[in-house]
Steps between C-alpha positions, in 0.01 A plus 500: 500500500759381197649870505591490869616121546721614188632792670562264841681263278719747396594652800552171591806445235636843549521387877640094408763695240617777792571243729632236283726777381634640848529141636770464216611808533526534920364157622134356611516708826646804358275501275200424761553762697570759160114394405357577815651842519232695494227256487360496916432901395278346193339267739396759728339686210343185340368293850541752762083643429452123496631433828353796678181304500379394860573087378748376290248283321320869392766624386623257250148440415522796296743434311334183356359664170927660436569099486249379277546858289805342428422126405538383892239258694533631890329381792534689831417327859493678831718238781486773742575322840613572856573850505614497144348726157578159235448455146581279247565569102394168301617564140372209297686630178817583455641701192841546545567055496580518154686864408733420753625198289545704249781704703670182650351490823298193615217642722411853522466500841825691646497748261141613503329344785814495795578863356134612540426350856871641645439834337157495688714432817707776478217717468278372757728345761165442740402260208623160451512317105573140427398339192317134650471310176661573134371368169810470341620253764209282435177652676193588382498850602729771620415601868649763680414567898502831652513606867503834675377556885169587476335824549 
């Protein structure tokens, strides 16, 4: 589990020191949109499988042994409702709070989390992201709803 929370943490950096770097270089939203070049393509290879499952709630019930592979504490709750396939994500630890310190920025939240949910957008328009509750802004956990039409 140490080898592959190391190898998150420093794909982490890499990804704090790119964007610090093109944010000087172009600007934050340059630079935004220069990161998720390419990345909706890497979510459809990483979560597409994931979301092919009948329910949401399935699907990112699989990936709860990635998360704690790599050091993370996930909970996953099905809030299907009203015509409406609906999960959410409950991270109760978050790794990335103190690297991104380390590269100026005071939560780690745009760059990883923001990125993550509007590159999952762009690959799956039918499914909606937002991120509920952050634990660098003072929460317990991180939560993160998602909604598609149901099947």
């Amino acid at each position: 589990m140490q080898n592959a929370n190391s190898e998150l943490i420093e794909a982490v950096r890499k990804k704090f020191s790119k964007f610090s770097e093109l944010s000087g270089q172009y600007g934050a939203e340059k630079a935004w949109e220069t990161m998720l070049e390419g990345f909706p393509e890497l979510q459809k290879q990483r979560i597409g499988p994931l979301l092919a499952k009948p329910a949401l709630v399935e699907g990112f019930r699989l990936s709860i042994p990635y998360f704690t592979a790599i050091g993370m504490e996930m909970d996953v709750v099905d809030i299907s409702n009203r015509g409406v396939d609906a999960a959410l994500e409950i991270q109760k630890f978050c790794p990335y709070l103190e690297v991104c310190r380390d590269y100026g920025f005071e939560t780690p939240c745009h760059v990883i989390c923001e990125m993550d949910i509007e590159a999952s957008r762009r690959a799956f328009p039918e499914m909606k992201g937002e991120i509920l509750c952050r634990q660098a802004l003072g929460s317990p956990v991180c939560i993160f709803k998602y909604e598609r039409p149901a099947k």
